[in-house]
LUMVEX-780299 format. One line per field, with one value per residue: residue number from 1; y, x, z of N, C-alpha, C in turn. Coordinates in pm, 1 decimal. Each point is the difference from the previous one (the first is absolute). Layout:
# residues N
i	[NUM, ...]
n.yy	[Y, ...]
n.xx	[X, ...]
n.zz	[Z, ...]
ca.yy	[Y, ...]
ca.xx	[X, ...]
ca.zz	[Z, ...]
c.yy	[Y, ...]
c.xx	[X, ...]
c.zz	[Z, ...]
END
This chain:
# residues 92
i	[1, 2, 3, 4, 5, 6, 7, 8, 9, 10, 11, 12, 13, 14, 15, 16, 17, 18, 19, 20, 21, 22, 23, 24, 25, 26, 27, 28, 29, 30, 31, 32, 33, 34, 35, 36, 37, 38, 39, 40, 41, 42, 43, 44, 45, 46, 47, 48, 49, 50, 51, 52, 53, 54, 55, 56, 57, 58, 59, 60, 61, 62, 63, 64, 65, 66, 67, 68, 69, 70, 71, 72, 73, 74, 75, 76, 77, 78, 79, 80, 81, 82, 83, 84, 85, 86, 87, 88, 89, 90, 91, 92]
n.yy	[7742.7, 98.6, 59.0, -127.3, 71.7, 190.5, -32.3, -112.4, 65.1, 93.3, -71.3, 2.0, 98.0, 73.3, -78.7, 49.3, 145.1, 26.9, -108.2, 88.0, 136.7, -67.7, -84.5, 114.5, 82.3, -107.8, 70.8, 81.5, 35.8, 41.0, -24.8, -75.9, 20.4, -43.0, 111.1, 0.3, 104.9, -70.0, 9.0, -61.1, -86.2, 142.8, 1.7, -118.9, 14.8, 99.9, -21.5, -26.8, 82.9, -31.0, -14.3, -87.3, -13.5, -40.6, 56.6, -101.5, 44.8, 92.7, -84.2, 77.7, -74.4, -155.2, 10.1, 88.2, -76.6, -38.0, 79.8, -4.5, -170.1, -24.4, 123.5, -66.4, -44.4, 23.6, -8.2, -135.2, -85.2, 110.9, -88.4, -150.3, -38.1, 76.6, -65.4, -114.0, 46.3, 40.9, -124.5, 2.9, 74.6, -22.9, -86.5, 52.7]
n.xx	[16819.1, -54.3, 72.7, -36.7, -136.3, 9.3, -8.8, -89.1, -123.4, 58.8, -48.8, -108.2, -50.8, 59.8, -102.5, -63.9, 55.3, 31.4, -76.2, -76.5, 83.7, -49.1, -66.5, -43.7, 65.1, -71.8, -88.3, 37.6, -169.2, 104.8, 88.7, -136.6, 7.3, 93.0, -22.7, 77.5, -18.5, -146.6, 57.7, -104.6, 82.3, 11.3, -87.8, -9.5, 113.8, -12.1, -16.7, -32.2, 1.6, -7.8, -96.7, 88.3, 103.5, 1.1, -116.7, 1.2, 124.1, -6.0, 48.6, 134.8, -91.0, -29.1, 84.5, 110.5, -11.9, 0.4, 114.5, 76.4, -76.4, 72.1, 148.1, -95.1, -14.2, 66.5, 44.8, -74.8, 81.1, 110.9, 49.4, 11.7, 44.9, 109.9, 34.9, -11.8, 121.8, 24.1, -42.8, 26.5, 134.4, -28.1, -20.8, 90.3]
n.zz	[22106.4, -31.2, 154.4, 87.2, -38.8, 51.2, 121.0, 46.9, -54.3, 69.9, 130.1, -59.6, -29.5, 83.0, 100.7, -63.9, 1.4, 127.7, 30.5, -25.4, 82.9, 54.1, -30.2, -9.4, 121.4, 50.8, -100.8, 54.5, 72.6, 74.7, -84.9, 7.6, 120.0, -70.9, 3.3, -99.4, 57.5, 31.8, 122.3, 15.1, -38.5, -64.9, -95.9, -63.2, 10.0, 105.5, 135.4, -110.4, -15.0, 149.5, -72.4, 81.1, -64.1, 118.9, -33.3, -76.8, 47.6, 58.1, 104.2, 37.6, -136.2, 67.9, 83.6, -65.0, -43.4, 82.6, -2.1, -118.7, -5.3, 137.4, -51.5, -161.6, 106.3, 34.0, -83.7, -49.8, 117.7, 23.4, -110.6, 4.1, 109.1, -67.2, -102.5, 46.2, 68.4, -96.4, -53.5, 157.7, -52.7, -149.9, 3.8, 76.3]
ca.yy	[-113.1, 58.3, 19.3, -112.9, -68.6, 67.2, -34.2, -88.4, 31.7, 59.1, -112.5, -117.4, 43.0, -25.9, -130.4, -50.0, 59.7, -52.4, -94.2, -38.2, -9.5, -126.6, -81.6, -4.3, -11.3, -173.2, -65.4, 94.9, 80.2, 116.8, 110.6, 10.7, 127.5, 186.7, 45.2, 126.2, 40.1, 0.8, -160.7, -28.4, -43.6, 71.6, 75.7, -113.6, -54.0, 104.2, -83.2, -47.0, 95.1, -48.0, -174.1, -28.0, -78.1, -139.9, 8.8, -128.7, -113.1, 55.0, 8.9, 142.4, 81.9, -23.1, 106.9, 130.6, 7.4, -61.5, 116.7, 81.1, -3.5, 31.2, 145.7, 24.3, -41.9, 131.2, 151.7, 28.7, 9.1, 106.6, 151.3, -15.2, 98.1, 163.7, -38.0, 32.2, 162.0, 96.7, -45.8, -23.6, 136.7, -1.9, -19.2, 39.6]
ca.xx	[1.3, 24.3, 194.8, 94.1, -29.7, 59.9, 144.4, 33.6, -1.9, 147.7, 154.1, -23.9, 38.0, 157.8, 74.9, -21.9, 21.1, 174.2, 33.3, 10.9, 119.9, 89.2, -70.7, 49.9, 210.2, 59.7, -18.1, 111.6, -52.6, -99.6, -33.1, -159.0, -57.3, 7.3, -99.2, 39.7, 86.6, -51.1, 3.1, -120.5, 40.9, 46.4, -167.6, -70.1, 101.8, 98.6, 114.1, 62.9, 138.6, 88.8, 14.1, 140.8, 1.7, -9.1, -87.6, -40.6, 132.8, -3.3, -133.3, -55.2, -62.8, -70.1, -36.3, -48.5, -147.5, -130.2, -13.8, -71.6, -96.6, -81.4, -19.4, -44.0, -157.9, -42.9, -15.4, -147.9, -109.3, 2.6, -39.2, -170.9, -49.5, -1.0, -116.7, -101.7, -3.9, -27.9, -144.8, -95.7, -20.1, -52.1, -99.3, -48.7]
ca.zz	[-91.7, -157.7, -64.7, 0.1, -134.6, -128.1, 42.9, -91.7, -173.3, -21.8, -22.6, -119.0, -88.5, 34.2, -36.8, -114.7, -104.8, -28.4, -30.9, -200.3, 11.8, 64.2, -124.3, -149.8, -5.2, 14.5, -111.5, -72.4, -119.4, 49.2, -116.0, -73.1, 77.0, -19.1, -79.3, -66.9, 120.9, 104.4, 20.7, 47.0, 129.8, 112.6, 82.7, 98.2, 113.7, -39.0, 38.2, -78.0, -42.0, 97.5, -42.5, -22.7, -94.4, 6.6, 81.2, -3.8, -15.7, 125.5, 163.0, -6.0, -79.6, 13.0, 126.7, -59.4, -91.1, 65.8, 43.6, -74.6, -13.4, 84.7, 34.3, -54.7, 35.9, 87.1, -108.0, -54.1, 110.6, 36.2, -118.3, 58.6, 108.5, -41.4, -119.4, 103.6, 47.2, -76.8, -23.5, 92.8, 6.3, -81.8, 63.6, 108.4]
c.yy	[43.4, 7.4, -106.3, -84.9, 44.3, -69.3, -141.2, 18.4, 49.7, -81.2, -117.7, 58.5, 6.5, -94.3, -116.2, 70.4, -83.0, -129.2, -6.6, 67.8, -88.9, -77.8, 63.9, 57.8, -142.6, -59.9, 108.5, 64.1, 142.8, 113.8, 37.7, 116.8, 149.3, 9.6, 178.3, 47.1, -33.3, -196.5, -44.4, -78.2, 71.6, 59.3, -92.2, -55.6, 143.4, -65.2, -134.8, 47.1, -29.0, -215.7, -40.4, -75.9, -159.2, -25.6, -149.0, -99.3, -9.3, 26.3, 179.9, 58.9, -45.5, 61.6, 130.4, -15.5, -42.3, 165.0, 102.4, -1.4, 49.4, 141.6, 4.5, -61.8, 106.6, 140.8, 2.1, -6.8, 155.0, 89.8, -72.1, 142.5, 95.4, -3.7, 23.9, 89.8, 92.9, -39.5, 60.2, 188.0, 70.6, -35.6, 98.3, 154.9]
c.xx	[42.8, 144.3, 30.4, -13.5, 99.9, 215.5, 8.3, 21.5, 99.2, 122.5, -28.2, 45.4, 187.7, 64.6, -40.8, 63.0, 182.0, -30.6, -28.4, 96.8, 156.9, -1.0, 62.3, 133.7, 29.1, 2.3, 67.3, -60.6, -98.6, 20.9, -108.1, -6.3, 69.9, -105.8, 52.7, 136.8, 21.3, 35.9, -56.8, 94.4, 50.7, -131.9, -38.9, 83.3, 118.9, 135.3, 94.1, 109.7, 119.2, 49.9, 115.1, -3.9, 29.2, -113.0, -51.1, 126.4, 51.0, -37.1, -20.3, -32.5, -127.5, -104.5, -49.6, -112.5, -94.2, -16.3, -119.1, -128.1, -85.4, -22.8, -94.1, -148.7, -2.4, 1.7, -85.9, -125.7, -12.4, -126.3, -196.3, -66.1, -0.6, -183.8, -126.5, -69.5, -15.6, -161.3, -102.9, 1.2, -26.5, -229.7, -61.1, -102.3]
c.zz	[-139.4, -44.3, 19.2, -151.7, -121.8, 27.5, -88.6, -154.4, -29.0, -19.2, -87.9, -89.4, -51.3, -41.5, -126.0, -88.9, 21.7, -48.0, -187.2, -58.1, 13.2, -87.7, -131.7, 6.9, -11.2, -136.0, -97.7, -138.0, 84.4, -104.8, -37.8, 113.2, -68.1, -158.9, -50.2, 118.8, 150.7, 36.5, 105.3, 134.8, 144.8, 37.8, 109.5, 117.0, -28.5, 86.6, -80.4, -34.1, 66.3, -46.1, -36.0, -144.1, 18.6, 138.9, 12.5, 6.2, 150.3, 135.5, -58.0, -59.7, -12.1, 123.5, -40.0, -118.6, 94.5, 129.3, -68.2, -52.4, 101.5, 8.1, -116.3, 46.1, 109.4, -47.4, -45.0, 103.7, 26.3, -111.5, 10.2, 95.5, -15.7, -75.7, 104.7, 79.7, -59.0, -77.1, 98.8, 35.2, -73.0, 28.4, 111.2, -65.8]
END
């Protein structure tokens, strides 16, 4: 029960992070995520990087973003479980 829990939190997580991603490329102010050198949009969604530039004009970009959100709910589902695993060996 515990990983299907840490699997969901993972992919909430994901998928909340692309979507305030999403949200703020649509409103054409994801500039607020960089902070000095560091640009937060690539911490929180690293598959972004691959984001076509007409990701919203486009079936196939509409397709490939809805890719990538998904390879970014499973990257955090992955990095959940690691998390986990390493918690419960830690413990031991």
């Amino acid at each position: 029960m515990a990983n299907r829990r840490a699997i969901v939190i993972g992919s909430a997580f994901g998928l909340i992070a692309s979507c305030v991603v999403i949200v703020l490329m649509w409103y054409g102010v994801s500039g607020i995520l960089i902070c000095g050198q560091i640009d937060f949009m690539y911490v929180l969604w690293p598959s972004s990087v691959f984001l076509p530039g007409d990701w919203h004009r486009t079936i196939l970009g509409l397709i490939m973003t809805a890719l990538l959100v998904m390879i970014n709910c499973l990257t955090y589902s992955a990095f959940a479980l690691l998390l986990r695993a390493f918690t419960r060996l830690k413990q031991r």
